[in-house]
PyMOL Python script that loads the backbone (N, CA, C, O; Angstrom):
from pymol import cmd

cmd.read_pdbstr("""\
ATOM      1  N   UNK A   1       1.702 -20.043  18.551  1.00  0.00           N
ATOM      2  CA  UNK A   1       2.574 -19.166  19.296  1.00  0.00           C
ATOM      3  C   UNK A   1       2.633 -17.814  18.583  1.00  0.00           C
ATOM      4  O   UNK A   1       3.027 -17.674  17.425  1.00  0.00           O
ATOM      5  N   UNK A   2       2.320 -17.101  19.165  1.00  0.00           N
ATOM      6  CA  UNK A   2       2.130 -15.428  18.779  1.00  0.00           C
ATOM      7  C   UNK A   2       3.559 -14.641  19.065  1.00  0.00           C
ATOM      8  O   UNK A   2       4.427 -15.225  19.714  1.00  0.00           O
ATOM      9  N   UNK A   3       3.741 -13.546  18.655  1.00  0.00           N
ATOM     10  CA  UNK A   3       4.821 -13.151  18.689  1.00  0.00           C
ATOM     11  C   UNK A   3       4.496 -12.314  19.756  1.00  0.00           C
ATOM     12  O   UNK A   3       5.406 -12.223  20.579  1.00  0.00           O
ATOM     13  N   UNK A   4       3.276 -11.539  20.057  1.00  0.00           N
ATOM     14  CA  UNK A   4       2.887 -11.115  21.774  1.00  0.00           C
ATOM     15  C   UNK A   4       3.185 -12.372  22.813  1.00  0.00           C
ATOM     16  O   UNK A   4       3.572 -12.535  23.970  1.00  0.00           O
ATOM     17  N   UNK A   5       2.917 -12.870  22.088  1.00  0.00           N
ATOM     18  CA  UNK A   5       3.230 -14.282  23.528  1.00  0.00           C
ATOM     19  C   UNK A   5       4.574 -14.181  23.990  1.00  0.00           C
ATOM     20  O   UNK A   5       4.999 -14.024  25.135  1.00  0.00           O
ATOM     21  N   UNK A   6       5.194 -14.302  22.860  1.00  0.00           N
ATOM     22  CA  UNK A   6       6.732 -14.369  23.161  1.00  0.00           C
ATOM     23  C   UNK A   6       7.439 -13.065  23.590  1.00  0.00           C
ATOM     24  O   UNK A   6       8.475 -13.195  24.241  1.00  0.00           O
ATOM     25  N   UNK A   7       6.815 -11.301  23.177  1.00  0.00           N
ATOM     26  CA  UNK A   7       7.120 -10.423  24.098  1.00  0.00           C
ATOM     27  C   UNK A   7       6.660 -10.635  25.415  1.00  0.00           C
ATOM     28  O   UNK A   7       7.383 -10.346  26.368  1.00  0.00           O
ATOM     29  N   UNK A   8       5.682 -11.046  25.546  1.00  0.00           N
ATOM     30  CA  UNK A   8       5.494 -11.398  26.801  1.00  0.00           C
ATOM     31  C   UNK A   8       6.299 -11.923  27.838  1.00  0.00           C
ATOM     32  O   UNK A   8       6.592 -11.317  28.868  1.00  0.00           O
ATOM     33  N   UNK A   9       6.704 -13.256  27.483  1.00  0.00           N
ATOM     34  CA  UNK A   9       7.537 -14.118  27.944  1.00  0.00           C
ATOM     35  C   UNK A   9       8.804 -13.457  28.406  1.00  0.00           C
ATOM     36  O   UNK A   9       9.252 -13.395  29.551  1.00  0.00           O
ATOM     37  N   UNK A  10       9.425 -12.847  26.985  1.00  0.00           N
ATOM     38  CA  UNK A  10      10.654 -11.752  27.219  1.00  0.00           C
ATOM     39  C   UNK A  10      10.765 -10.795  28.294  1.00  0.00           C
ATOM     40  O   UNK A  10      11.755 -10.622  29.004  1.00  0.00           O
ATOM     41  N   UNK A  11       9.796 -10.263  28.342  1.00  0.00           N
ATOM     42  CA  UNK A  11       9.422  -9.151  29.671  1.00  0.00           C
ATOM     43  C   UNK A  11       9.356  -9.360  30.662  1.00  0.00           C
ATOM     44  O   UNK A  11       9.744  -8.666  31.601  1.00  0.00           O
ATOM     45  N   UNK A  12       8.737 -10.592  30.683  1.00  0.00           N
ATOM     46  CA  UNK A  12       8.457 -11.445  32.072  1.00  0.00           C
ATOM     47  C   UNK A  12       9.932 -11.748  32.308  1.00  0.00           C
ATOM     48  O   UNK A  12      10.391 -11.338  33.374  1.00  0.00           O
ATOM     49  N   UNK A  13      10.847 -12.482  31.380  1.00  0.00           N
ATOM     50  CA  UNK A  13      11.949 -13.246  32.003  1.00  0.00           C
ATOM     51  C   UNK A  13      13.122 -11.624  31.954  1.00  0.00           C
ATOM     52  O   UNK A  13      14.148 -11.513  32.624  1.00  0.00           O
ATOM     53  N   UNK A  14      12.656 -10.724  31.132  1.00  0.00           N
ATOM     54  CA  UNK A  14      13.869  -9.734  31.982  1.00  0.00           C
ATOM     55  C   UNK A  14      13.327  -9.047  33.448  1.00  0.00           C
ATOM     56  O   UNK A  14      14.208  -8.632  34.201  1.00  0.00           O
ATOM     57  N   UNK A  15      12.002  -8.924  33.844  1.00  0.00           N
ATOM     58  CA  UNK A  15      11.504  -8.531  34.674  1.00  0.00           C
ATOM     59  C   UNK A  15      12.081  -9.719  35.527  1.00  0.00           C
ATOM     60  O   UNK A  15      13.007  -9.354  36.251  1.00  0.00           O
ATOM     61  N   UNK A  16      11.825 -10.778  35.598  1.00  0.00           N
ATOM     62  CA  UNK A  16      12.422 -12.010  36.677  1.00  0.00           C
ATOM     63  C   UNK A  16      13.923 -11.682  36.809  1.00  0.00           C
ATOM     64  O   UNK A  16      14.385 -12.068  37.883  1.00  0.00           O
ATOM     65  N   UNK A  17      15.068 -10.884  35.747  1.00  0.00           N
ATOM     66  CA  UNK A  17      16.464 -10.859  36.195  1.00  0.00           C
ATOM     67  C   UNK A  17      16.545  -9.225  36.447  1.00  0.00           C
ATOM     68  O   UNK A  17      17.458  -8.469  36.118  1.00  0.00           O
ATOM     69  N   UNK A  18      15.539  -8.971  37.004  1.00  0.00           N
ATOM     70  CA  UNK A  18      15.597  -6.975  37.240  1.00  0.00           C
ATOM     71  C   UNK A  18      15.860  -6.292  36.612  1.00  0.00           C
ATOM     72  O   UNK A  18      16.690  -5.472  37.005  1.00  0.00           O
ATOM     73  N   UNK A  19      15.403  -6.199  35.429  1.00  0.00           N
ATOM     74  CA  UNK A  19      15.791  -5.183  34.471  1.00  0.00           C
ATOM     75  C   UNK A  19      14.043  -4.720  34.095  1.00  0.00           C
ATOM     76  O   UNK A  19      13.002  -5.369  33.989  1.00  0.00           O
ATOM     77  N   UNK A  20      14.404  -3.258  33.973  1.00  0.00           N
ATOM     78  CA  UNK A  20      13.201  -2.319  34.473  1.00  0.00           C
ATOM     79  C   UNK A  20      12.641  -2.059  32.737  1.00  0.00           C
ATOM     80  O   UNK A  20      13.126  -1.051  32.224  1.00  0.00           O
ATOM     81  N   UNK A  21      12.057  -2.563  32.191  1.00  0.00           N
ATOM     82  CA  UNK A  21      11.457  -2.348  30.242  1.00  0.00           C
ATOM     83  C   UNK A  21      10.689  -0.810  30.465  1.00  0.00           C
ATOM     84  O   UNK A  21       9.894  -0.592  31.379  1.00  0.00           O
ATOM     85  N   UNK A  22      10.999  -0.054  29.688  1.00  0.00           N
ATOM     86  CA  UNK A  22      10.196   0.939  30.037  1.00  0.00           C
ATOM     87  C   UNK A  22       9.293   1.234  28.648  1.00  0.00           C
ATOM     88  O   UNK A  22       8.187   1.766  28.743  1.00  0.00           O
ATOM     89  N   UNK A  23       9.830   0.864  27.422  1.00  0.00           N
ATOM     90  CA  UNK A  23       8.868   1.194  25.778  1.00  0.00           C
ATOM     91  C   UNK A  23       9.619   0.208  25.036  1.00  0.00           C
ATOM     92  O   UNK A  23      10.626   0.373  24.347  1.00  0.00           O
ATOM     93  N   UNK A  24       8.699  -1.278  25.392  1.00  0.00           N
ATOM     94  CA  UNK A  24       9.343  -2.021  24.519  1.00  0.00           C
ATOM     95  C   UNK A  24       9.074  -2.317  23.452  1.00  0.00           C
ATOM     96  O   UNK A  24       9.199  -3.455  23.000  1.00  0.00           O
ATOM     97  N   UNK A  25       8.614  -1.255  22.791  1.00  0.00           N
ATOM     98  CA  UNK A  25       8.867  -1.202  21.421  1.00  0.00           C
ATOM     99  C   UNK A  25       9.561  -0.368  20.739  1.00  0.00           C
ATOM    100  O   UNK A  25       9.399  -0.252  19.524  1.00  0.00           O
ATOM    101  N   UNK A  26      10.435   0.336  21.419  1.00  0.00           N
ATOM    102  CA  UNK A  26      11.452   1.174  21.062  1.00  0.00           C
ATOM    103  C   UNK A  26      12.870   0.806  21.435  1.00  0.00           C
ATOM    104  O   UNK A  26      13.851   0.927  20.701  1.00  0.00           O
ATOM    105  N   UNK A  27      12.851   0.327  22.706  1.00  0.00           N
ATOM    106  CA  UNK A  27      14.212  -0.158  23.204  1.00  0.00           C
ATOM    107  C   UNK A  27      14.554  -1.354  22.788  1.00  0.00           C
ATOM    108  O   UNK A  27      13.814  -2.281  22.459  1.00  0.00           O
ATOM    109  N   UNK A  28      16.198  -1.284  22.823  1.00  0.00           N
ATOM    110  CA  UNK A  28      16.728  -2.430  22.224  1.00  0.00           C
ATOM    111  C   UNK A  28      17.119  -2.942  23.221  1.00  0.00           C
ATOM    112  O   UNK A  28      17.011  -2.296  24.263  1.00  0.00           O
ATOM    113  N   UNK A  29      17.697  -4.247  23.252  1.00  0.00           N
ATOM    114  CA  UNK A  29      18.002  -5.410  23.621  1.00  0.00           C
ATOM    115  C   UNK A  29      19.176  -4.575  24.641  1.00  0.00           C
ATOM    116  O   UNK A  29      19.114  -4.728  25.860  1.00  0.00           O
ATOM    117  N   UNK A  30      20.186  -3.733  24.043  1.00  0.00           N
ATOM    118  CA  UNK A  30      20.949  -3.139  24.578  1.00  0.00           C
ATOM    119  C   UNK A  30      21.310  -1.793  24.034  1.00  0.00           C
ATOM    120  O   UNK A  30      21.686  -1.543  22.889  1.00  0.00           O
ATOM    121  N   UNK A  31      21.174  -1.140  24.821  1.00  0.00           N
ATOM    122  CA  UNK A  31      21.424   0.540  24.312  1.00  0.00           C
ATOM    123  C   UNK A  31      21.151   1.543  25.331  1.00  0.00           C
ATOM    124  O   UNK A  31      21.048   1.176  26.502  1.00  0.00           O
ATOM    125  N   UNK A  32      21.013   2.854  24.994  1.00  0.00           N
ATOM    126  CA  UNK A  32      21.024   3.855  26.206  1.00  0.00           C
ATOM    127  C   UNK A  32      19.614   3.546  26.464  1.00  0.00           C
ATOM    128  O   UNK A  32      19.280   3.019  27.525  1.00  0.00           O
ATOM    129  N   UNK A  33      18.816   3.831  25.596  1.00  0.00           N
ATOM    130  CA  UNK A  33      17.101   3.524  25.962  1.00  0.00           C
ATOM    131  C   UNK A  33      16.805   2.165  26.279  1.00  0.00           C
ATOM    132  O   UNK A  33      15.980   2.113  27.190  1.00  0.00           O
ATOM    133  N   UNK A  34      17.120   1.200  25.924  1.00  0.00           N
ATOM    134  CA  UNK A  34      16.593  -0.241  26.438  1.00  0.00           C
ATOM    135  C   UNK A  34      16.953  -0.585  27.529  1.00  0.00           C
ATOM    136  O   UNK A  34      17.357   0.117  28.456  1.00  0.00           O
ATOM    137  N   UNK A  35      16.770  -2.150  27.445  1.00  0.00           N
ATOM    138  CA  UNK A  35      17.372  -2.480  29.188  1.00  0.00           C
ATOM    139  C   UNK A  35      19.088  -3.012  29.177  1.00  0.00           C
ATOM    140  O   UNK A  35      19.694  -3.979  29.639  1.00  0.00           O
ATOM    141  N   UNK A  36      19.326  -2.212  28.652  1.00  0.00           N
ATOM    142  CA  UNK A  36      21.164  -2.321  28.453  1.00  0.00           C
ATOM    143  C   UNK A  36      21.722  -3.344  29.327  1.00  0.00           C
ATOM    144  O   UNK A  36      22.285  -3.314  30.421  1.00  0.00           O
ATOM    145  N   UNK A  37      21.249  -4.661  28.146  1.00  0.00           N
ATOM    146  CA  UNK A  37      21.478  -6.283  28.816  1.00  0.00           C
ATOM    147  C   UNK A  37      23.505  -6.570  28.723  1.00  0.00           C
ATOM    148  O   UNK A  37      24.119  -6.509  27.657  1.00  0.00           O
ATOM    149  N   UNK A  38      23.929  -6.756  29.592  1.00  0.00           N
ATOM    150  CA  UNK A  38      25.491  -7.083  29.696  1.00  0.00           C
ATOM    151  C   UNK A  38      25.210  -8.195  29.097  1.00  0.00           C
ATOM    152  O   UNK A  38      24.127  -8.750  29.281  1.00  0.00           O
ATOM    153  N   UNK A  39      26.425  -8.832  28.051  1.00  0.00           N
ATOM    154  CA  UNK A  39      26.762 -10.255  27.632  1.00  0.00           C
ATOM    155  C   UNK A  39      26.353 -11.065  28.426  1.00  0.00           C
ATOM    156  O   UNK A  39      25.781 -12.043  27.944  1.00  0.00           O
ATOM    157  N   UNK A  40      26.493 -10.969  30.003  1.00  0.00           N
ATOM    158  CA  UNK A  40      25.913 -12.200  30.140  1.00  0.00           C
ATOM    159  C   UNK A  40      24.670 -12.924  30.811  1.00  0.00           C
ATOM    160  O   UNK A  40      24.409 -14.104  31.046  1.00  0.00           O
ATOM    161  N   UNK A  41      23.676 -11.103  31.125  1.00  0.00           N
ATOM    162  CA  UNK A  41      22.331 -11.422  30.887  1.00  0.00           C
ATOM    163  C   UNK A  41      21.782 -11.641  29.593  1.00  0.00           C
ATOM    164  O   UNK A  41      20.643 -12.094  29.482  1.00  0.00           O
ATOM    165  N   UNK A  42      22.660 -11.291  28.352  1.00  0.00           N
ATOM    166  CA  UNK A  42      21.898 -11.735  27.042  1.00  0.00           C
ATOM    167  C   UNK A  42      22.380 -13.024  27.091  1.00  0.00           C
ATOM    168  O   UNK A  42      22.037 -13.755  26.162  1.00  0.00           O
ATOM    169  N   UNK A  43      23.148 -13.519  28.013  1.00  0.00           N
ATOM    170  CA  UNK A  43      23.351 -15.075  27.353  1.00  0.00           C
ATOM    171  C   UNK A  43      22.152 -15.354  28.135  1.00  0.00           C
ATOM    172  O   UNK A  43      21.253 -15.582  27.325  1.00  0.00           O
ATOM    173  N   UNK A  44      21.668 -15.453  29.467  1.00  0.00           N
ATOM    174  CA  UNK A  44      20.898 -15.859  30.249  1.00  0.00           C
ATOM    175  C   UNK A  44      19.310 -15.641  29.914  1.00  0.00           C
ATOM    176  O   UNK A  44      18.333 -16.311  30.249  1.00  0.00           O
ATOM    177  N   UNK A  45      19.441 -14.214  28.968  1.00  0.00           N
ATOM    178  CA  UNK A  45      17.933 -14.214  28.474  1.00  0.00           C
ATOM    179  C   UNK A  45      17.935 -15.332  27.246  1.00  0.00           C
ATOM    180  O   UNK A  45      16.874 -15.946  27.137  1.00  0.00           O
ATOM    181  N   UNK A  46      18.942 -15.664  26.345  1.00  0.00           N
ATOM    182  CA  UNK A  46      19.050 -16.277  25.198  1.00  0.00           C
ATOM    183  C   UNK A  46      18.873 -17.851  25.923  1.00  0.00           C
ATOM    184  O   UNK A  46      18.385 -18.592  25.070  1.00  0.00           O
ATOM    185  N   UNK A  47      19.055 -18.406  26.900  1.00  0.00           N
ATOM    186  CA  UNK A  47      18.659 -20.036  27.239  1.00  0.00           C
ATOM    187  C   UNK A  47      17.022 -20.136  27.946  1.00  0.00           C
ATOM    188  O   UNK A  47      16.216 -21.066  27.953  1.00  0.00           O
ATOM    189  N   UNK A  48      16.952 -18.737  28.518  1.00  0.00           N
ATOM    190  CA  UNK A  48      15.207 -18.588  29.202  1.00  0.00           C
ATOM    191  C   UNK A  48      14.644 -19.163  27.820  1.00  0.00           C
ATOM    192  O   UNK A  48      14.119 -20.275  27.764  1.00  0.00           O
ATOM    193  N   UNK A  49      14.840 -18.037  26.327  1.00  0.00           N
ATOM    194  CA  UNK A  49      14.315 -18.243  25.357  1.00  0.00           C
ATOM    195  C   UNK A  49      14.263 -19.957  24.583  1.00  0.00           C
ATOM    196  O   UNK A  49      13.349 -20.605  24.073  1.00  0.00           O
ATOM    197  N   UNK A  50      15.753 -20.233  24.822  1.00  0.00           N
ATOM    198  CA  UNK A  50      15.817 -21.363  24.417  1.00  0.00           C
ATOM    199  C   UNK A  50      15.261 -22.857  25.130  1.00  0.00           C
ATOM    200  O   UNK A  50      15.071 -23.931  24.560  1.00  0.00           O
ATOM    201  N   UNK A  51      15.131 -22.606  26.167  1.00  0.00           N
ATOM    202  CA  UNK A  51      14.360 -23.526  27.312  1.00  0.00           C
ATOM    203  C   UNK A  51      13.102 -23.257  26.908  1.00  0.00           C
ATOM    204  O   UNK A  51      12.654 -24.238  26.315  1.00  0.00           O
ATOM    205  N   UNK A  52      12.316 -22.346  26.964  1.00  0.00           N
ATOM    206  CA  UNK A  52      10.795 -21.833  26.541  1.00  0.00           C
ATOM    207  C   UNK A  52      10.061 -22.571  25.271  1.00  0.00           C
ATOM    208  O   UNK A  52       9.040 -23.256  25.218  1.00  0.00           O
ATOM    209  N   UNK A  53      11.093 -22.111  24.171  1.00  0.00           N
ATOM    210  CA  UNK A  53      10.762 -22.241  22.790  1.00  0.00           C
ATOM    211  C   UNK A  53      11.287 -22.902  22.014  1.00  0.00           C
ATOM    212  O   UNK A  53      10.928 -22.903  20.836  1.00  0.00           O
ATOM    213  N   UNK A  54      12.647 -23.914  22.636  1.00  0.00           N
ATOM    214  CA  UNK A  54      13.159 -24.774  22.141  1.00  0.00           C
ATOM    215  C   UNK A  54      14.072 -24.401  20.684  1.00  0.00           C
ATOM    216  O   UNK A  54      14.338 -25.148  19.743  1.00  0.00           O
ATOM    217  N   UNK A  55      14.443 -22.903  20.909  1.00  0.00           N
ATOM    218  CA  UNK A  55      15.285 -21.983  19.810  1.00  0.00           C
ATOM    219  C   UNK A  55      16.047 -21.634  20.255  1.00  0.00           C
ATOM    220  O   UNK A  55      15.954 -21.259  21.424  1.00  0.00           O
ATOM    221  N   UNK A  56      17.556 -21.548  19.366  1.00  0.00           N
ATOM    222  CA  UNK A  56      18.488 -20.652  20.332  1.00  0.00           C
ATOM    223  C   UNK A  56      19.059 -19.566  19.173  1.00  0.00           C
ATOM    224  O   UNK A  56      18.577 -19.279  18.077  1.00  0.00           O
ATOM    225  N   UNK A  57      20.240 -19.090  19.829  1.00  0.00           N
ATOM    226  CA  UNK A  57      20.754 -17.972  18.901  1.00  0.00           C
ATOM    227  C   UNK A  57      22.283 -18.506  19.772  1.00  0.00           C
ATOM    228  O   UNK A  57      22.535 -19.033  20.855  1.00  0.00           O
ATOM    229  N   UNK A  58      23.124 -17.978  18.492  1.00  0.00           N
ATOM    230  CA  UNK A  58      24.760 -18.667  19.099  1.00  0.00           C
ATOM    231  C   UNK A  58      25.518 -17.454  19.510  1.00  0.00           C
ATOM    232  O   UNK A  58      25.304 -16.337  19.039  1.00  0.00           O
ATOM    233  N   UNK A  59      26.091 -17.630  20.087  1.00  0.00           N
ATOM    234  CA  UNK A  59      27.506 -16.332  20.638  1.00  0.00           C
ATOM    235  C   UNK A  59      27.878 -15.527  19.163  1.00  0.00           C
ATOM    236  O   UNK A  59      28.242 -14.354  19.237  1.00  0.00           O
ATOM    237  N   UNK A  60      27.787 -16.108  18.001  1.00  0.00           N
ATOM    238  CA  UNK A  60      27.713 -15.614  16.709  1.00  0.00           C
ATOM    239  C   UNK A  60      26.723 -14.160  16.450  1.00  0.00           C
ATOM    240  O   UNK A  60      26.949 -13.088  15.888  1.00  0.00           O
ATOM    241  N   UNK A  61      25.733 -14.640  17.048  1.00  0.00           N
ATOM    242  CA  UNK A  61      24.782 -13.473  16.594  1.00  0.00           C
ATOM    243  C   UNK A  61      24.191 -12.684  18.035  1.00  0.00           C
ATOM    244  O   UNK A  61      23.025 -12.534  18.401  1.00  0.00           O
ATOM    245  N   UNK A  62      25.126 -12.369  18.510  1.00  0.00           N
ATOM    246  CA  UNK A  62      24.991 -11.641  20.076  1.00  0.00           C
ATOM    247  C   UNK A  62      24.982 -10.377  19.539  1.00  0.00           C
ATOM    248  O   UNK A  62      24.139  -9.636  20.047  1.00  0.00           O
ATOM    249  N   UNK A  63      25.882  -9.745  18.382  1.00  0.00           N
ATOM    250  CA  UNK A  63      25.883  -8.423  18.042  1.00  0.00           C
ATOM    251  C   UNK A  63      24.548  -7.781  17.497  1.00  0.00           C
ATOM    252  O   UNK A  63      24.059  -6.659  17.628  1.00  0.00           O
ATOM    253  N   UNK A  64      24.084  -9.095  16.736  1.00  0.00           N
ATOM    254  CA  UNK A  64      22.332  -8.603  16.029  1.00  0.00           C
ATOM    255  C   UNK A  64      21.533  -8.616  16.568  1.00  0.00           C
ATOM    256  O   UNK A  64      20.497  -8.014  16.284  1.00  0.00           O
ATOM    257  N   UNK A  65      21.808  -9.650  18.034  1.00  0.00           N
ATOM    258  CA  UNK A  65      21.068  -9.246  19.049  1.00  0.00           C
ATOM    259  C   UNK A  65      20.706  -8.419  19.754  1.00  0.00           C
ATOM    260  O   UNK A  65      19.485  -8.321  19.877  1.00  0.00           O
ATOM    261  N   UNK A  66      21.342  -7.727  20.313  1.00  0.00           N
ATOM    262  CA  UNK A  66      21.361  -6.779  21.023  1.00  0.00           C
ATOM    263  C   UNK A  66      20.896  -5.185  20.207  1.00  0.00           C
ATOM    264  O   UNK A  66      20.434  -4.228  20.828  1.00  0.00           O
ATOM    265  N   UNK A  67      21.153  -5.207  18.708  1.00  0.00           N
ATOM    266  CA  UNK A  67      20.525  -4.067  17.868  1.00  0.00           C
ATOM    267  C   UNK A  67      18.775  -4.373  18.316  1.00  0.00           C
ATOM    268  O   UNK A  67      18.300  -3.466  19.000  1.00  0.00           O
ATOM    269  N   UNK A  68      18.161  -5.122  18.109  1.00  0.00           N
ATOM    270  CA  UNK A  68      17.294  -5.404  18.398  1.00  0.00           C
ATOM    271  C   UNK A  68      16.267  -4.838  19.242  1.00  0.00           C
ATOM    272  O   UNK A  68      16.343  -4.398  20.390  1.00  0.00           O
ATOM    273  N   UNK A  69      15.338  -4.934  18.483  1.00  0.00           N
ATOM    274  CA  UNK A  69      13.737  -4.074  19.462  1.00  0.00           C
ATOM    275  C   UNK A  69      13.773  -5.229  20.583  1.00  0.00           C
ATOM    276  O   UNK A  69      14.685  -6.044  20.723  1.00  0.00           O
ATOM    277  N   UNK A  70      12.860  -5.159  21.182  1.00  0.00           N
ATOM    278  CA  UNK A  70      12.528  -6.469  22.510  1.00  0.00           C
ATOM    279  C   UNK A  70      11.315  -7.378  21.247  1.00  0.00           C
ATOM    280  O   UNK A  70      11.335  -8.564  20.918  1.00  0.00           O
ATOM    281  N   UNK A  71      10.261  -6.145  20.741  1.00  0.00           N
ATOM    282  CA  UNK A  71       9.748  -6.772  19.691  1.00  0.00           C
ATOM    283  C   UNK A  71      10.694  -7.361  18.978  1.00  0.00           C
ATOM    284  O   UNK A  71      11.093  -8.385  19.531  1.00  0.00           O
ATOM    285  N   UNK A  72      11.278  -7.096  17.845  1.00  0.00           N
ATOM    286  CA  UNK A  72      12.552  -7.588  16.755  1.00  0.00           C
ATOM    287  C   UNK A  72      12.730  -8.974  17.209  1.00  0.00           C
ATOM    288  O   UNK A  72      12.647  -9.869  16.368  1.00  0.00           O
ATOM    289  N   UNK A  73      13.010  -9.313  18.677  1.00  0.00           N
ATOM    290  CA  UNK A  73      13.504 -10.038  19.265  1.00  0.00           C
ATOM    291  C   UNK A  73      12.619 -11.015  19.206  1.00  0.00           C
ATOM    292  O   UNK A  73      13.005 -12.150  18.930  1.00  0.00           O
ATOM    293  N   UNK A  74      10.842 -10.659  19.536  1.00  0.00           N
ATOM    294  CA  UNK A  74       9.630 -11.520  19.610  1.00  0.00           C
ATOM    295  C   UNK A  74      10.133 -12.368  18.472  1.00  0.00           C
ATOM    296  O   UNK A  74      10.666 -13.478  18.453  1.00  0.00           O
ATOM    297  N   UNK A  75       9.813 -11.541  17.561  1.00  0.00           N
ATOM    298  CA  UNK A  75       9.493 -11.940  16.174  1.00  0.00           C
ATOM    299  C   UNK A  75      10.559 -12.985  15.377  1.00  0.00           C
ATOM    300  O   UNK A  75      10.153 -13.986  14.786  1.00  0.00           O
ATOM    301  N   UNK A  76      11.913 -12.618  15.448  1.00  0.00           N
ATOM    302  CA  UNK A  76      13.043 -13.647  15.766  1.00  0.00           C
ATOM    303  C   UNK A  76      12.710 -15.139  16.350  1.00  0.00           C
ATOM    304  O   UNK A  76      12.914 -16.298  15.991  1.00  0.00           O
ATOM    305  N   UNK A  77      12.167 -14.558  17.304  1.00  0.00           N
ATOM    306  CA  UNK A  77      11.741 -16.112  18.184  1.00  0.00           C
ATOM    307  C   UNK A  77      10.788 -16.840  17.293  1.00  0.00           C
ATOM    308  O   UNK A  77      10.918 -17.991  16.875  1.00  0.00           O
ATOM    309  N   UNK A  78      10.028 -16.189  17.113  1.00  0.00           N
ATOM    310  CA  UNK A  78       8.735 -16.837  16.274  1.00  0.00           C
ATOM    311  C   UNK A  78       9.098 -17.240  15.254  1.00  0.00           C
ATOM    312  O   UNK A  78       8.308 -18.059  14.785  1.00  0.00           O
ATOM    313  N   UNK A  79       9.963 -17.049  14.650  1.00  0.00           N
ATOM    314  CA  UNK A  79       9.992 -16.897  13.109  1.00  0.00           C
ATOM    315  C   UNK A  79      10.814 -18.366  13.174  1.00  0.00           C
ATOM    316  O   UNK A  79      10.760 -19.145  12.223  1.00  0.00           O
ATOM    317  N   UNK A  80      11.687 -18.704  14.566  1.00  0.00           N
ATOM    318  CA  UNK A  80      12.709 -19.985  14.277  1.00  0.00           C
ATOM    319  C   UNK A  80      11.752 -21.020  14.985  1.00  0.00           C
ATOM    320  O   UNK A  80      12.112 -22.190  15.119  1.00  0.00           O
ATOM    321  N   UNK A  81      10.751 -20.656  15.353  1.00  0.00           N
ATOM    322  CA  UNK A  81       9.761 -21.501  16.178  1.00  0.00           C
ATOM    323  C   UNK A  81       8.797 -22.233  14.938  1.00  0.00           C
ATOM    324  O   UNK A  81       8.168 -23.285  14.818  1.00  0.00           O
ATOM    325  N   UNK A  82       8.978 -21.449  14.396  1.00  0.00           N
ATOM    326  CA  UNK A  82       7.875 -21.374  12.973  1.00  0.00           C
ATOM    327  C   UNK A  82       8.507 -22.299  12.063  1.00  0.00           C
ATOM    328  O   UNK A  82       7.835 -23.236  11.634  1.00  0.00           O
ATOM    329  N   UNK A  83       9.846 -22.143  11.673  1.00  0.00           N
ATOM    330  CA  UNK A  83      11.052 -23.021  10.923  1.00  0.00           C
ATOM    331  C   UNK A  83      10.794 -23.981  11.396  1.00  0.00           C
ATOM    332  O   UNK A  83      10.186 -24.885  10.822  1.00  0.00           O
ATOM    333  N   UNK A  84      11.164 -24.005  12.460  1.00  0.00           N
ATOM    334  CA  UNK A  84      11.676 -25.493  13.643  1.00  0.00           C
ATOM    335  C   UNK A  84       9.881 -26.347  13.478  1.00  0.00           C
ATOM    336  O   UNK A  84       9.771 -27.571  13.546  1.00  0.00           O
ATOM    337  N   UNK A  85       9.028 -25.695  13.328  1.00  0.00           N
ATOM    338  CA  UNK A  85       7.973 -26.506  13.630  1.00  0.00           C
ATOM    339  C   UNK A  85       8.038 -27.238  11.548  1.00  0.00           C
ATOM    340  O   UNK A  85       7.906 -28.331  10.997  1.00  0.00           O
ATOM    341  N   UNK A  86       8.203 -26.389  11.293  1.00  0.00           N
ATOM    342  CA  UNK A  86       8.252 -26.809   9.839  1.00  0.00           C
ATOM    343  C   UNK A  86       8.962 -27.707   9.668  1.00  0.00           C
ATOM    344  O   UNK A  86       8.232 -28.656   9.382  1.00  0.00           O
ATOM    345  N   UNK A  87      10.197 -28.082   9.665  1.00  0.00           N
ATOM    346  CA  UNK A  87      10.742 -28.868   9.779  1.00  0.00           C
ATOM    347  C   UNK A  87      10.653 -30.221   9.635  1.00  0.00           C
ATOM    348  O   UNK A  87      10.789 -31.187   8.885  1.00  0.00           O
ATOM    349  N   UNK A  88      10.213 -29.619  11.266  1.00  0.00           N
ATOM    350  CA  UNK A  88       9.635 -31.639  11.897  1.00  0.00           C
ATOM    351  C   UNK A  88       8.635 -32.042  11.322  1.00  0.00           C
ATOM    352  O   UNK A  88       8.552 -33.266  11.419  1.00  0.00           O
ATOM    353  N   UNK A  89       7.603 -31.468  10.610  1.00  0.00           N
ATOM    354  CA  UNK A  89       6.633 -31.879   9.757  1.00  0.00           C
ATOM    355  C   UNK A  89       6.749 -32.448   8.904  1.00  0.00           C
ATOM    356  O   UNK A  89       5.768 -32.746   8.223  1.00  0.00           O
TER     357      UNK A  89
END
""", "prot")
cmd.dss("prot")
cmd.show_as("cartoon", "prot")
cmd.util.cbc("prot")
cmd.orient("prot")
């Protein structure tokens, strides 16, 4: 699992809830330039993710979320995908 894979995925599933990405590697998760996700499309992008990749992130870390590149965000994913596979090994 690549961390393009998982921007991918991201794009795809904010593109599936209408939100328009315009430089996602600059915009954050939420801000004037990104796709300024309300609480409770970041909850809704945060279970796409967690259904997908079998990772989640808790109501705890919604604030670090949202600082977040859409990349930042890839890489996040990957990185607990990466743990989580470790793990079970």
């Amino acid at each position: 699992m690549t961390d393009d894979e998982i921007r991918a995925f991201i794009i795809q599933s904010l593109s599936a809830m209408n939100y328009d990405i315009t430089d996602v590697d600059a915009d954050t998760l939420l801000g004037p330039a990104g796709a300024d996700l309300e609480s409770l499309a970041l909850a809704e992008l945060s279970v796409r993710v967690e259904d997908q990749y079998g990772v989640r992130f808790d109501d705890d870390e919604a604030e670090k979320l949202v600082a977040m590149t859409i990349g930042e965000f890839a890489r996040a994913v990957a990185q607990r995908v990466e743990s989580a596979s470790a793990a079970g090994r």
